[in-house]
N, C-alpha and C positions, 0 to 999 in steps of 0.2 A: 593523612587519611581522608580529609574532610576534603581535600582539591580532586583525588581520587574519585570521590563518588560525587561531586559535582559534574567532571570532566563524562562521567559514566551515564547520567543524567543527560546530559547536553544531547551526548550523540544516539540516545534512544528517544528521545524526543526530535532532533533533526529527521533521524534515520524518519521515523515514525510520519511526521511531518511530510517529507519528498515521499513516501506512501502512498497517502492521502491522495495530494497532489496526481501521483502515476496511476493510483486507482481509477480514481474519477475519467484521467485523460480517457485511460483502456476502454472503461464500460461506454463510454461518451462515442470514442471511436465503433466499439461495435451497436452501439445502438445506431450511427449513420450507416457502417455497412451495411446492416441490416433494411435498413428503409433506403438504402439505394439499391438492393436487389430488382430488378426485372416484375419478380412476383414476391414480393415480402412474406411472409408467414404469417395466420392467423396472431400468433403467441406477439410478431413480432409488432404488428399494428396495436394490439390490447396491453402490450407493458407499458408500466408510470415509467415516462422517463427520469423521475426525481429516484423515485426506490431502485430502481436501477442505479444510479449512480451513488446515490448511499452504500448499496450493498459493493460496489466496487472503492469507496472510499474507506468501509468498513476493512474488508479484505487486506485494502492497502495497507490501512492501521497495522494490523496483527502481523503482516508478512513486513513492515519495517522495523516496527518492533522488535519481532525475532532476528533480524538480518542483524541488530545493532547489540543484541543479548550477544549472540553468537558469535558478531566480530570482536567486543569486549574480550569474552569469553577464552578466546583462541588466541588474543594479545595478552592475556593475563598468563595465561598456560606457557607461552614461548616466551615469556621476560622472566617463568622462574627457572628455565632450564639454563 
């Protein structure tokens, strides 16, 4: 049981981890799109690009998190059938 919720552990912290990671890349990527437009956008000159990439690293968190809840989840369901 104890290898179980190790093993369970690991891959919601990886998952959670490449996240973070892909979070950041995304908001990072649109915050260039953004300032290589032609005419940028007021919103798009006046954002922290630090809080931006938090909130994209945040984001990442929670959506790997879940991703690794969920594949657990669905391997745990199809090994007791």
């Amino acid at each position: 049981m104890g290898r179980k919720i190790d093993r369970l552990s690991l891959t919601i912290v990886v998952c959670s981890l490449m996240g973070i990671v892909l979070g950041a890349t995304a908001s990072q990527a649109e915050m260039n799109q953004c300032l290589a437009e032609p005419n940028p956008s007021n919103e798009c000159l006046t954002q922290n690009p630090v809080q931006k990439r938090l909130e994209g690293m945040g984001i990442g968190l929670f959506a790997g998190a879940g991703a690794a809840i969920g594949a657990t989840w669905q391997m745990g369901n199809s090994s007791k059938s």
